[in-house]
C-alpha positions in Angstrom: 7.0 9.3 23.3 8.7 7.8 26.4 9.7 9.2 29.5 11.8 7.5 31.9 10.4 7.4 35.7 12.8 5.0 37.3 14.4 8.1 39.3 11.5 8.2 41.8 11.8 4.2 42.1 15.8 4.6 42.8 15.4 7.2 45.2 12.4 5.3 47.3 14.9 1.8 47.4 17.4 4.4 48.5 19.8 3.3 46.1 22.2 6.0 44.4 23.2 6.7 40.9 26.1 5.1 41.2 24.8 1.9 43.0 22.7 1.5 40.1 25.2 2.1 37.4 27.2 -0.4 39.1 24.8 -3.3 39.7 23.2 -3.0 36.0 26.9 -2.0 34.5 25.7 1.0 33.1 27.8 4.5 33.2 26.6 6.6 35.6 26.8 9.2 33.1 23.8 7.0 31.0 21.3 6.8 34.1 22.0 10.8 35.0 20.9 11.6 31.3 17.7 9.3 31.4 17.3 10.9 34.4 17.3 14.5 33.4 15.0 13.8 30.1 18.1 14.1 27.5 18.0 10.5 26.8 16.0 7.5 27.0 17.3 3.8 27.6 17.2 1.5 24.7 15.1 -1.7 25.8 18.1 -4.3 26.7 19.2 -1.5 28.7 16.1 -0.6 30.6 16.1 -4.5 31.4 19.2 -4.6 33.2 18.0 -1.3 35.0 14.8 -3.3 36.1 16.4 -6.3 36.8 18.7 -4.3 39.6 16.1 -2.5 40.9 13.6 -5.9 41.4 10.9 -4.1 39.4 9.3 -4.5 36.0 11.0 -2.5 32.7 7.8 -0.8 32.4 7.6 0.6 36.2 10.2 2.7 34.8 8.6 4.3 31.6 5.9 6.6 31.3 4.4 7.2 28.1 3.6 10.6 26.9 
C-alpha cells in the first residue's frame, strides 16, 4: 500500500494547496484528498506534483 507524504514537504517550502494545484495543474480538490488519505495520486500525476515541488516522486510516497 501507498501513502502519500508530500503534505509535510508542501508545508516546509511554504507553498499552499492551492499554489500547488496551480503550478502542477491539478485541482485543489485532488491534492486535499491525497492529502487526507482518501486517495492516492496515480504516477503521471505524482510527477507533475514532484516536478513543482523540486523533489523526487518518491519523497512523496511512503509505503505501508
Amino acid at each position: 500500500m501507498v501513502e502519500y507524504i508530500g503534505k509535510r514537504i508542501r508545508t516546509e517550502k511554504r507553498i499552499t494547496v492551492r499554489g500547488l494545484a496551480k503550478m502542477a495543474d491539478i485541482a485543489p480538490s485532488t491534492i486535499s484528498k491525497w492529502e487526507n488519505g482518501s486517495a492516492v495520486p496515480d504516477l503521471a500525476a505524482l510527477d507533475l506534483v514532484a516536478k513543482a515541488m523540486k523533489v523526487q516522486p518518491f519523497d512523496l510516497v511512503k509505503f505501508v
